[in-house]
C-alpha positions in Angstrom: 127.9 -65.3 31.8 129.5 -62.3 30.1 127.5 -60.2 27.7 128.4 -61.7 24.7 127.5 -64.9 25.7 124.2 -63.6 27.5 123.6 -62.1 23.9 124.1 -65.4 21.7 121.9 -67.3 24.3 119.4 -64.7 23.9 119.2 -64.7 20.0 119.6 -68.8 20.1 116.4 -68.9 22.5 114.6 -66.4 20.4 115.1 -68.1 17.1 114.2 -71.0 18.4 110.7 -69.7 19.6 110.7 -68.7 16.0 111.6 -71.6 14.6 108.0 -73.4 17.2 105.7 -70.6 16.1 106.9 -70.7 12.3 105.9 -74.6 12.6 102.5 -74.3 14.7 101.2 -71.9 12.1 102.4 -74.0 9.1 100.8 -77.0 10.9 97.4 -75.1 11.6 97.2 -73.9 8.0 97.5 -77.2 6.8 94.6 -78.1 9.7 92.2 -75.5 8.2 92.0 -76.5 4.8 90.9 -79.6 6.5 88.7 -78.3 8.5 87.1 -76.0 6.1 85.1 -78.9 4.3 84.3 -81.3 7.5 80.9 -82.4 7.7 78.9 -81.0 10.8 78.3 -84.6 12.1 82.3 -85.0 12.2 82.6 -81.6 14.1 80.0 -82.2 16.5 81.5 -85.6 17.6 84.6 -84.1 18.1 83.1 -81.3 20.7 81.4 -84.1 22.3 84.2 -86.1 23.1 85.8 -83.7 24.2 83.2 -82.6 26.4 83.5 -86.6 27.9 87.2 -85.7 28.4 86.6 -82.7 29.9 84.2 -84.3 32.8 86.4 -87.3 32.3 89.4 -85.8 33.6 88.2 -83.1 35.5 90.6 -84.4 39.1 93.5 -83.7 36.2 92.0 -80.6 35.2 91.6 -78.9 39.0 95.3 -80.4 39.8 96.6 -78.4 37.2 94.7 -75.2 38.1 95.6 -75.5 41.6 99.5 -74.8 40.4 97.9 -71.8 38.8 96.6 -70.6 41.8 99.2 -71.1 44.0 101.9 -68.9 41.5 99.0 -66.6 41.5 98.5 -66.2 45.2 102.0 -66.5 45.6 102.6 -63.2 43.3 99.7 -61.0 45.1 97.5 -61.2 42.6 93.9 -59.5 43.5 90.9 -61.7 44.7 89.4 -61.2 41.3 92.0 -62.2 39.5 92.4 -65.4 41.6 88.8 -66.0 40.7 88.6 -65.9 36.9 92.0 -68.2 37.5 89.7 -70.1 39.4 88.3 -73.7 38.2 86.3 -76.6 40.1 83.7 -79.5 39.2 81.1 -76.9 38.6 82.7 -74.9 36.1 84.3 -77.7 34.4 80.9 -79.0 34.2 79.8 -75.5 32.6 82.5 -76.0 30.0 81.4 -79.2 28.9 78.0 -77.8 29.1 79.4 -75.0 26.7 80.9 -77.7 24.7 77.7 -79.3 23.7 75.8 -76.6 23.2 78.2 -75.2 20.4 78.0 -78.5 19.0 74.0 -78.2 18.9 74.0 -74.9 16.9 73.8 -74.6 13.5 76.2 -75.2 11.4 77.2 -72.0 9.8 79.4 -73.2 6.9 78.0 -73.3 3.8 74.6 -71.5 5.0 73.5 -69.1 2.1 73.4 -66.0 3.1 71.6 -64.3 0.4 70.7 -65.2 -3.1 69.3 -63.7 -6.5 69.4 -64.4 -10.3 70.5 -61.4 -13.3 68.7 -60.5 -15.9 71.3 -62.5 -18.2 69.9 -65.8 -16.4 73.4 -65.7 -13.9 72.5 -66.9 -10.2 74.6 -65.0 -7.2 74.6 -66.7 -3.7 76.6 -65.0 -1.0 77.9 -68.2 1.2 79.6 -68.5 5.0 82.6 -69.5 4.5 85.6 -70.4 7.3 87.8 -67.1 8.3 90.7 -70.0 7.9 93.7 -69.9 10.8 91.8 -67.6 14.1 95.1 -66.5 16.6 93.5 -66.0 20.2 95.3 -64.2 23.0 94.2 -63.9 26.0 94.9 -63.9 29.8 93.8 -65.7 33.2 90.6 -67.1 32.1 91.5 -70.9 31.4 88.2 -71.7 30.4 88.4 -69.7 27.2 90.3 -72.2 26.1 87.5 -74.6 25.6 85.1 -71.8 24.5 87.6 -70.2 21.7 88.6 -74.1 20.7 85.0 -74.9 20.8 83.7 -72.3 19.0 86.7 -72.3 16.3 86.1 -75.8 15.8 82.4 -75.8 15.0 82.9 -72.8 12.7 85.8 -74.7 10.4 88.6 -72.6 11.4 91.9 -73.2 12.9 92.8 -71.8 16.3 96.3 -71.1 17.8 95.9 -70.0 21.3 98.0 -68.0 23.4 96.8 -68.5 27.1 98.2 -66.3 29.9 101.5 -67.6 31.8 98.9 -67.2 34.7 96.8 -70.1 33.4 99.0 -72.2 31.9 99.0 -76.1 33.2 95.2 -74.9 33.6 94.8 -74.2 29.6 97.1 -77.1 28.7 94.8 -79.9 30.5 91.8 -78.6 29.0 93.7 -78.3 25.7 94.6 -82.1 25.8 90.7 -82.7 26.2 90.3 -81.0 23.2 92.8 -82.6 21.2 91.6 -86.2 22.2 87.9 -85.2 20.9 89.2 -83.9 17.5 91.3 -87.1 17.6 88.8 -89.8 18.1 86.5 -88.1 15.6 89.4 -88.7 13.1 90.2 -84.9 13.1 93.7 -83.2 13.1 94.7 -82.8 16.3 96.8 -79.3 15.1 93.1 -78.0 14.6 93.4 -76.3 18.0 96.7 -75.4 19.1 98.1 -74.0 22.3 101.2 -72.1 22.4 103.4 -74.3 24.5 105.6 -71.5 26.1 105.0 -68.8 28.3 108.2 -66.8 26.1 106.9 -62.9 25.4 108.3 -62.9 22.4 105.7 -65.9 20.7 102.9 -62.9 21.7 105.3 -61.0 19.2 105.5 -63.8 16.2 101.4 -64.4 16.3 101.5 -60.3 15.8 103.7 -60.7 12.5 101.1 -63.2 11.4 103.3 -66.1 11.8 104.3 -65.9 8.0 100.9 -65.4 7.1 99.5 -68.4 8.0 96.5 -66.4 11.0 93.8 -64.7 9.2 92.9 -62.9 12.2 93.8 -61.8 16.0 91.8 -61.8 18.9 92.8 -60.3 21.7 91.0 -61.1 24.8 92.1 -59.3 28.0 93.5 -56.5 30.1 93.7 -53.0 28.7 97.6 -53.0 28.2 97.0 -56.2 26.1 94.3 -55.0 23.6 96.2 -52.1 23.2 99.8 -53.9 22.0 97.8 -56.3 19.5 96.3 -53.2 18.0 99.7 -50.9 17.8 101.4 -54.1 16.5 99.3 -56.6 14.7 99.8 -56.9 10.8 96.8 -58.9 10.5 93.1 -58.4 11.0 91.9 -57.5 14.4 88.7 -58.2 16.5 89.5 -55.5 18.9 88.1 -56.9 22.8 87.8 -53.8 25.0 87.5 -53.1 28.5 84.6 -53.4 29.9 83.2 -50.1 31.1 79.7 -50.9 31.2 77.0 -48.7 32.7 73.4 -49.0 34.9 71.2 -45.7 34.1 68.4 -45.6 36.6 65.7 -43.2 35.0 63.0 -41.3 37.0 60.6 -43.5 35.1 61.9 -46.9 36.8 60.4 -49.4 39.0 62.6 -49.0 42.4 62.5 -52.7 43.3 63.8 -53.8 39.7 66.1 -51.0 39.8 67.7 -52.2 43.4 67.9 -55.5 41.8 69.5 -55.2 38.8 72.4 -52.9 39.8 73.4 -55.4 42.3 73.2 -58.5 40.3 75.2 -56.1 37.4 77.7 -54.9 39.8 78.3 -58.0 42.2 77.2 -61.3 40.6 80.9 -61.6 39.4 82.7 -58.8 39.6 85.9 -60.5 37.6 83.9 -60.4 34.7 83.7 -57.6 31.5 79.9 -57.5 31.7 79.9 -56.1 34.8 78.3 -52.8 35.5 81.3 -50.4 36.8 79.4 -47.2 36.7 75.7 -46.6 37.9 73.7 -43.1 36.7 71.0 -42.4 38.5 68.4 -39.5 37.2 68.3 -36.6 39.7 64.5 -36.1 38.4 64.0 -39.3 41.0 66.8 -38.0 43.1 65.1 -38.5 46.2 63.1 -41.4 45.4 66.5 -43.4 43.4 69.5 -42.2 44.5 69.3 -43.5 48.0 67.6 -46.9 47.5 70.4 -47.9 45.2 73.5 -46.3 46.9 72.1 -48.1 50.3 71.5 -51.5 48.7 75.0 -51.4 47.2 76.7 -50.5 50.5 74.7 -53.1 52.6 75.8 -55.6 50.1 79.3 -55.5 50.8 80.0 -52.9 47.6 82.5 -49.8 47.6 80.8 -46.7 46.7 83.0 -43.8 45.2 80.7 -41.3 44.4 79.7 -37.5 43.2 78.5 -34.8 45.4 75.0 -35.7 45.2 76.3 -39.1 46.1 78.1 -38.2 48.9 75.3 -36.5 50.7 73.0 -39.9 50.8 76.0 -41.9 53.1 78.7 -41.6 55.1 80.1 -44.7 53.8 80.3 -43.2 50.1 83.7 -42.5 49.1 84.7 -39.2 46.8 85.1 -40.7 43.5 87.9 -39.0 41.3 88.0 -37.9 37.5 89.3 -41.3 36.6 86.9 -43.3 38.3 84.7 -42.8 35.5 86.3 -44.6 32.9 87.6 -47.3 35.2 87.0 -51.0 34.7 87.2 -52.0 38.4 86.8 -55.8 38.0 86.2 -55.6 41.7 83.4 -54.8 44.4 83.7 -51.0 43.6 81.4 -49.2 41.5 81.2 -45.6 40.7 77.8 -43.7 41.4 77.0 -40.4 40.0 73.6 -38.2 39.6 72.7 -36.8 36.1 70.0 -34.5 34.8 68.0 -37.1 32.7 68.9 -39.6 29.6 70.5 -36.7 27.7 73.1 -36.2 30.5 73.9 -40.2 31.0 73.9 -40.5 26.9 76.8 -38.1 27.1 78.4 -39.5 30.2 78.1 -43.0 28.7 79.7 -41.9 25.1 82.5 -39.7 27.1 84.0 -42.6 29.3 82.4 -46.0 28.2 84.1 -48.5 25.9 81.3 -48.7 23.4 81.0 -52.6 25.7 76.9 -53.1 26.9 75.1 -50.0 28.6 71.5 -50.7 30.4 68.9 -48.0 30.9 66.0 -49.1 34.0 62.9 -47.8 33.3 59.0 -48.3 32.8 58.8 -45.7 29.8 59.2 -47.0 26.7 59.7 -43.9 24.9 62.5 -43.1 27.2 63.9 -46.8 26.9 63.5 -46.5 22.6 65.4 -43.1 22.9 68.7 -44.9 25.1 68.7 -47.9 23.0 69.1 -46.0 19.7 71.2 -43.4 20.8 73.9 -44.9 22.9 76.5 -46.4 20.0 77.9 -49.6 22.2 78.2 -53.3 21.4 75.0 -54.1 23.7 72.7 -51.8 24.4 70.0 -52.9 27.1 66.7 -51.8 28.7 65.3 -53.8 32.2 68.2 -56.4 31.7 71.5 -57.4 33.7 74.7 -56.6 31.9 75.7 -59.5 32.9 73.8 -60.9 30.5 76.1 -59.2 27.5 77.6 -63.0 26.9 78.0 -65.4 24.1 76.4 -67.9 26.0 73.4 -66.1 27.3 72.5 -64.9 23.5 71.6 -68.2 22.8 75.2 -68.3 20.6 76.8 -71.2 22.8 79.6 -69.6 23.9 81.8 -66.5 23.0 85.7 -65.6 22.3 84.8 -62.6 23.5 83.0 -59.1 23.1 84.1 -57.0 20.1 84.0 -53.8 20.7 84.8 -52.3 17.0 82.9 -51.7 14.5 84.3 -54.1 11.5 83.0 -57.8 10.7 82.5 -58.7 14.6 80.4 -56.8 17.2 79.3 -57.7 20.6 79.7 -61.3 21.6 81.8 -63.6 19.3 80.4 -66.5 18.5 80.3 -69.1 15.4 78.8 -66.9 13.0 80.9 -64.4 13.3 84.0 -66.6 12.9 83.0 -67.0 8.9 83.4 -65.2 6.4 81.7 -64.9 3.3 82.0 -65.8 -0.9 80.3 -65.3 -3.9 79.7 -68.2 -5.7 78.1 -67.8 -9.4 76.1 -69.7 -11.6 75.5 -69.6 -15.1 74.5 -71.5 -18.2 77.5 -70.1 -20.5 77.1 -66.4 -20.3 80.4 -64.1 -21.6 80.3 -60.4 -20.9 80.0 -58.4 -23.8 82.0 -55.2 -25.3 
């Protein structure tokens, strides 16, 4: 093909993916205003079909996934990766399980927020109302597929999602679930939408707003990902960080519960962005901490990169570097280092964390109260997991994701925070005088 040609192929295939985008968010726009004034009976039916389809056609469902896998092993991808691709009965069954327990929340549209009367006799009532057409990109993890559908759905919205190429027979079988419960609850179908193309450049168009038809981006994934949608986006974001989350073990805590939590942080899944990545450990308790914790880690199969003071407790303890601080490992690695108190792992926390869910362990409550206010992250926690720091686990059903900024959404995404709000006024004839 000579270059000319090569270039009028490439402009032909890149109009045409925008030309496909142009029409899914046109189609999804038309979805939302539809979708905006559905009863809650109407939405709930749909999520429970299509949690039936789900378990229904869950041979379908791991066939597809199992083409995912193999393009993933096939490519080299990490153990980690391969398990967050991952999908069997069981965590089929925890989608459909996700599924209906969206369906039994609330339903936020319409819920008065807040309400008072004026002196003139007017009555104010802030209201919940649908964010309209929700753009979701993310990466190997086909079962947010169901949760972001799921969770727009219930909340009145629209979604387009953008699944990873990784994941992509995987997302579109669980998509077609979706669709057949919107559809046999006499729903539009467009309602939830996934991309059908693994083409860059419809990342691109969903950027640009898709003619203005998404309200709002949200980016769940990699590093290199959140980044892009940020620099690029011309729409709202809810900004998905990596998760650098961090265990402090204080000279006030209970060894045992200490032991325990750090490996259920670190090593329950690694894969996931609620997993611890950097343990502090006072060095008021050096002796009586430091070891413990380093030694259970090891013994459970965990890579230890570690400070000085870490070094000294085991052989096995690797050197940790300058970037191992702020690194999201996703993998049985966690970085261990020795501080002088709360002060010291407040600073360490605010210098390399991504403002994600930090833990302090400890029996003093005063020392607890202090962490909790003063570290400035999504999730703070005190005696608790982080992999706890989930939609799902809040009692919220499921979650798009953790929101790391500071505007509209924070910490896990859920239904409520896929609504906005309006004002809606009441009044008996009042003008506003000169």
């Amino acid at each position: 093909m000579t270059t000319a040609a090569h270039h009028l192929a490439t402009n032909e295939q890149n109009h045409d993916v925008v030309n496909l985008m142009r029409e899914i968010g046109q189609s999804a726009r038309q979805a939302a205003r539809i979708m905006a004034t559905v009863s809650r009976a109407e939405k709930d039916l749909a999520l429970e079909k299509a949690a039936t389809a789900l378990l229904a056609h869950s041979d379908e469902i791991i066939s597809a996934n199992a083409k995912d896998l193999e393009t993933a092993k096939q490519a080299g991808r990490p153990a980690s990766f391969i398990d967050r691709l991952k999908l069997d009965h069981k965590r089929i069954q925890a989608m459909a399980d996700g599924l209906r327990a969206i369906a039994e929340l609330d339903d936020p549209v319409g819920t008065v927020i807040a309400q008072w009367k004026r002196p003139n006799g007017m009555e104010i009532s802030r209201v919940r109302t649908p964010l309209g057409v929700i753009g979701i990109i993310y990466e190997s993890r086909p079962n947010v597929t169901a949760d972001a559908g799921a969770l727009c759905l219930k909340s009145g919205n629209a979604a387009i999602l953008r699944g990873g190429s990784d994941s992509f027979h995987s997302s579109q079988a669980i998509l077609d679930c979706l669709q057949q419960g919107l559809l046999e609850a006499d729903l539009p179908k467009t309602a939830i939408t996934l991309v059908p193309t693994t083409d860059r450049a419809a990342v691109g168009e969903m950027l640009k707003g898709l003619d203005g038809t998404i309200d709002v981006l949200v980016p769940r994934g990699g590093k290199s990902l959140v980044e892009r949608v940020q620099k690029e986006a011309r729409v709202p974001v809810f900004s998905h960080l990596e998760g650098v989350c961090h265990t402090y073990v204080d000279r006030g805590a209970d060894i045992d519960i200490a032991k325990d939590l750090v490996i259920n942080a670190k090593l329950r899944r690694t894969g996931i962005c609620g997993a611890t990545e950097t343990v502090l450990v006072d060095k008021g308790a050096h002796e009586d901490n430091l070891k413990p914790v380093i030694k259970a880690l090891l013994d459970a199969g965990c890579e230890v990169r570690g400070d000085e003071a870490a070094l000294k407790i085991d052989p096995r303890v690797k050197p940790a570097s300058e970037s191992d601080w702020g690194k999201e490992y996703l993998d049985s690695i966690v970085s261990v280092k020795a501080v002088d108190g709360i002060d010291e792992a407040i600073e360490h926390i605010a210098h390399y964390g991504s403002g994600h869910t930090d833990c302090i362990v400890t029996e003093c409550y005063g020392t607890a109260d202090r962490f909790l206010n003063r570290v400035d992250s999504a999730v703070v926690m005190h005696n608790v997991s982080t992999q706890f720091s989930d939609g799902g686990e809040f009692g919220m059903g499921a979650e798009i994701g953790i929101a790391t900024g500071k505007m509209h959404a924070r910490g896990p995404v859920g239904v409520e925070q896929l609504t906005s709000f309006k004002y809606v006024v009441r009044g008996t004839g009042q003008v506003r005088p000169d």
